[in-house]
N, CA, C and O atoms as a DFTB+ gen file, in Angstrom:
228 C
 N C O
     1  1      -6.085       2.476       4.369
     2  2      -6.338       1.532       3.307
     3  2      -5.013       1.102       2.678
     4  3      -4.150       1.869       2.251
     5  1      -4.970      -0.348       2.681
     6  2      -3.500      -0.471       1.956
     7  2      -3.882      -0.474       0.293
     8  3      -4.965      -0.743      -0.227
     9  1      -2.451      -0.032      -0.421
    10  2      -1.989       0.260      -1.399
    11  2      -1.566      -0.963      -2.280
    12  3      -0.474      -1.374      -1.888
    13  1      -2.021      -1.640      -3.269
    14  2      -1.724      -2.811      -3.784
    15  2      -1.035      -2.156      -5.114
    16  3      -1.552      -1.376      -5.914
    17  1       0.652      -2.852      -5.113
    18  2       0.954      -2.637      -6.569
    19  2       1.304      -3.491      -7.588
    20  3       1.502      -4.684      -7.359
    21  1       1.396      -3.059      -8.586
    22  2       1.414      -4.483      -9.813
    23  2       2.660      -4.561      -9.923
    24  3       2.936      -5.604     -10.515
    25  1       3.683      -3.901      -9.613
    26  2       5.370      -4.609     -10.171
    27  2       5.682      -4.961      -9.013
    28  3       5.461      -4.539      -7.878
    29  1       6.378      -6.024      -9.584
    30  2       6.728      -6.991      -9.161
    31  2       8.498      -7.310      -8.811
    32  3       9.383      -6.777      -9.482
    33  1       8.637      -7.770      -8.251
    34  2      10.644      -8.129      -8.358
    35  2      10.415     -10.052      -8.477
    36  3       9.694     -10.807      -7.825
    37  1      11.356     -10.303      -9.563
    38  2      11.464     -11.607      -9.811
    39  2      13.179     -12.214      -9.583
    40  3      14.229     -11.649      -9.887
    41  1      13.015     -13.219      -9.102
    42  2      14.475     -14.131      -8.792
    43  2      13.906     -14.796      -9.881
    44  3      12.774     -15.226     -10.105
    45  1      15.625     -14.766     -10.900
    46  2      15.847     -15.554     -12.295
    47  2      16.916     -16.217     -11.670
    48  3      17.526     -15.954     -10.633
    49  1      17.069     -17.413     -12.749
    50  2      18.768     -18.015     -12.587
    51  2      18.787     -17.694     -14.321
    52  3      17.936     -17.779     -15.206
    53  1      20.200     -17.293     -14.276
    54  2      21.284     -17.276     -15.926
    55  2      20.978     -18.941     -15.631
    56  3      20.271     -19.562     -14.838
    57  1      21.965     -19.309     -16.785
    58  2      22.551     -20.417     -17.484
    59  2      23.769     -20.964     -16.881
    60  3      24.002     -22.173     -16.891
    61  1      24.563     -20.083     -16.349
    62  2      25.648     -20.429     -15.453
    63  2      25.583     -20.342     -14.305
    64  3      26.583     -20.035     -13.658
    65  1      24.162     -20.633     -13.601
    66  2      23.631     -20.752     -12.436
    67  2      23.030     -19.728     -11.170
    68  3      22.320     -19.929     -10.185
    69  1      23.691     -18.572     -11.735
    70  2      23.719     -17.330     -11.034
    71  2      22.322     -17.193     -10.955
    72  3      21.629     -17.711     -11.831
    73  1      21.611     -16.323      -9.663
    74  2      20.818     -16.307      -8.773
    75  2      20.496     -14.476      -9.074
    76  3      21.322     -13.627      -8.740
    77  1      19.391     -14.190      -9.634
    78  2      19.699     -12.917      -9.370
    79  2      18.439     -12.494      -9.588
    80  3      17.699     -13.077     -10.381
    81  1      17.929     -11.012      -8.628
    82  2      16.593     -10.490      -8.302
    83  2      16.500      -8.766      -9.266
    84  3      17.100      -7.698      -9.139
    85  1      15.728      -9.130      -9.935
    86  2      15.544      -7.882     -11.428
    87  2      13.853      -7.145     -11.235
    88  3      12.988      -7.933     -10.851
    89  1      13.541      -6.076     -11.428
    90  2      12.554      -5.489     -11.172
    91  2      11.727      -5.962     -12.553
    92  3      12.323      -6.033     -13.628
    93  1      10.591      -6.215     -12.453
    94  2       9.473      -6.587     -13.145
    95  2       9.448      -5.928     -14.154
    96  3       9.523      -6.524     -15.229
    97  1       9.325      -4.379     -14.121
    98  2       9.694      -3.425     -15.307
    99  2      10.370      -2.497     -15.277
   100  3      10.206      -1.278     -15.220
   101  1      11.464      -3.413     -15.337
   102  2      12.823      -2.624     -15.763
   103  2      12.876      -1.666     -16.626
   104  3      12.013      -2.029     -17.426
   105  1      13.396      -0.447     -17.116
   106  2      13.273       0.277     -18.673
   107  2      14.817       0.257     -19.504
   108  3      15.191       0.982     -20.425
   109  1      15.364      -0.588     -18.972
   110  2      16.403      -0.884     -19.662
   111  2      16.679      -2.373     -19.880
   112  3      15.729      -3.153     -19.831
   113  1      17.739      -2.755     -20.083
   114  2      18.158      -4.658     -20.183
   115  2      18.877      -4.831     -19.019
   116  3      19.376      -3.895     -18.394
   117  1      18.967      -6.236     -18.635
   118  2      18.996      -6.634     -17.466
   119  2      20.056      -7.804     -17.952
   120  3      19.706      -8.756     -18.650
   121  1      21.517      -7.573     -17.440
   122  2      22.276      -8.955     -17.475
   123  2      22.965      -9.287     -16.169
   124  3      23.155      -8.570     -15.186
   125  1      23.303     -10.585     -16.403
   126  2      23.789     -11.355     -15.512
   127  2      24.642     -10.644     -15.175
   128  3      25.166      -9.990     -16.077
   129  1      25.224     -10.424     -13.580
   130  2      26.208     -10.306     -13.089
   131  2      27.978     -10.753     -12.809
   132  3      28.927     -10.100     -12.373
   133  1      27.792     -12.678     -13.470
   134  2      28.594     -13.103     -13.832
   135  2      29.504     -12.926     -14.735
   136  3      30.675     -12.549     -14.730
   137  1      28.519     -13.371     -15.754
   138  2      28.809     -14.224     -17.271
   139  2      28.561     -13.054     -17.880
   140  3      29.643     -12.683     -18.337
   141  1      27.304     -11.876     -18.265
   142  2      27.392     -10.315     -18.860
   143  2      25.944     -10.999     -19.706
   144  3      25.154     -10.221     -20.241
   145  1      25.706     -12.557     -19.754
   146  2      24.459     -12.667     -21.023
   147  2      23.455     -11.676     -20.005
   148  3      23.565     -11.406     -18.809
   149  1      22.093     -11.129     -21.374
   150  2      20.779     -10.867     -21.287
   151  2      19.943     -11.717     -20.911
   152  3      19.451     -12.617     -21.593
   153  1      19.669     -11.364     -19.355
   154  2      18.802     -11.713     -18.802
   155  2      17.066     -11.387     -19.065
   156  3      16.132     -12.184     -19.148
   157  1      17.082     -10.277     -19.129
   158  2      15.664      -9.921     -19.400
   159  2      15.594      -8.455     -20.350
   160  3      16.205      -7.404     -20.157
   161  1      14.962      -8.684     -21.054
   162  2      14.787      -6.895     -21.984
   163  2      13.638      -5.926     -21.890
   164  3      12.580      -6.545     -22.009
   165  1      13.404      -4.250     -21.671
   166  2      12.476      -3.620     -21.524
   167  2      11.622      -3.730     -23.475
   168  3      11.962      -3.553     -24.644
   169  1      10.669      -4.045     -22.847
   170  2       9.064      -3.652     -23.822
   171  2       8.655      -2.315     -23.909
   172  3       8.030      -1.981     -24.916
   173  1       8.943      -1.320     -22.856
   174  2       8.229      -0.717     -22.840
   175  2       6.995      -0.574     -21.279
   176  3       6.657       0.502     -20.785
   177  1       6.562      -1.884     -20.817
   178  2       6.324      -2.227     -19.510
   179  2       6.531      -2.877     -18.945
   180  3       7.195      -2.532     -17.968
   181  1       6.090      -4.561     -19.089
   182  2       6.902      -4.924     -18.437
   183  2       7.788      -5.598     -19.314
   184  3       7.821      -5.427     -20.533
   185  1       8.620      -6.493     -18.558
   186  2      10.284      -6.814     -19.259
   187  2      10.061      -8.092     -19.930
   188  3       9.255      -8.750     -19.271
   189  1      10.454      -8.705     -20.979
   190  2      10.328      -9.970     -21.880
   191  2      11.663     -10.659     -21.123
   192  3      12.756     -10.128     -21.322
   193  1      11.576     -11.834     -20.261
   194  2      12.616     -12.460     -19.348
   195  2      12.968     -13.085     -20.253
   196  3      12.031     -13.200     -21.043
   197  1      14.081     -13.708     -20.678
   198  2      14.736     -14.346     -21.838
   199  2      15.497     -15.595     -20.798
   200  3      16.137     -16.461     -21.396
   201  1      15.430     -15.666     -19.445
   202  2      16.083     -16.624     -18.166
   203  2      14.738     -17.476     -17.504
   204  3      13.540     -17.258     -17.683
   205  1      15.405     -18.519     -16.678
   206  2      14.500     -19.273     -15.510
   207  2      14.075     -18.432     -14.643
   208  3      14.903     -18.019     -13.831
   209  1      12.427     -17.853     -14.551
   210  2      11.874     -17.514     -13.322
   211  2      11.866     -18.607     -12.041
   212  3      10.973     -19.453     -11.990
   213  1      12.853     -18.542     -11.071
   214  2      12.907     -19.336      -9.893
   215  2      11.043     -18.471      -8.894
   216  3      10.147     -19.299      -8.728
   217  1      10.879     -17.651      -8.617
   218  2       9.741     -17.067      -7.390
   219  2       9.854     -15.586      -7.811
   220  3      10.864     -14.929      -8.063
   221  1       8.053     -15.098      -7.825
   222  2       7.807     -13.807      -8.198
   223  2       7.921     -13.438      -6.255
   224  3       7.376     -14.073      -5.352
   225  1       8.788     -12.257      -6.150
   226  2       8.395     -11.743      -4.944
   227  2       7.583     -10.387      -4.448
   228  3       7.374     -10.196      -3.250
């Protein structure tokens, strides 16, 4: 029987164009690799994205 799970990995773009793939619920903050802004912040479950969701994968 397959196993269906709810998190998710999402491709965001920053503001300075950067391309980058962050786990759904992260438990920490999530920044850009470039530039250093906050990309996305932990809730607690899942993450409040503060960037452009480009595709949930």
């Amino acid at each position: 029987m397959e196993r269906k799970t709810k998190s998710k990995f999402l491709k965001v773009r920053c503001k300075c164009k950067n391309e980058q793939i962050i786990f759904g619920k992260s438990s920490s903050k999530v920044k850009c690799l470039v530039c250093g802004k906050t990309l996305a912040e932990s809730t607690g479950g899942k993450i409040k994205v503060k960037s452009r969701i480009l595709e949930v994968l």
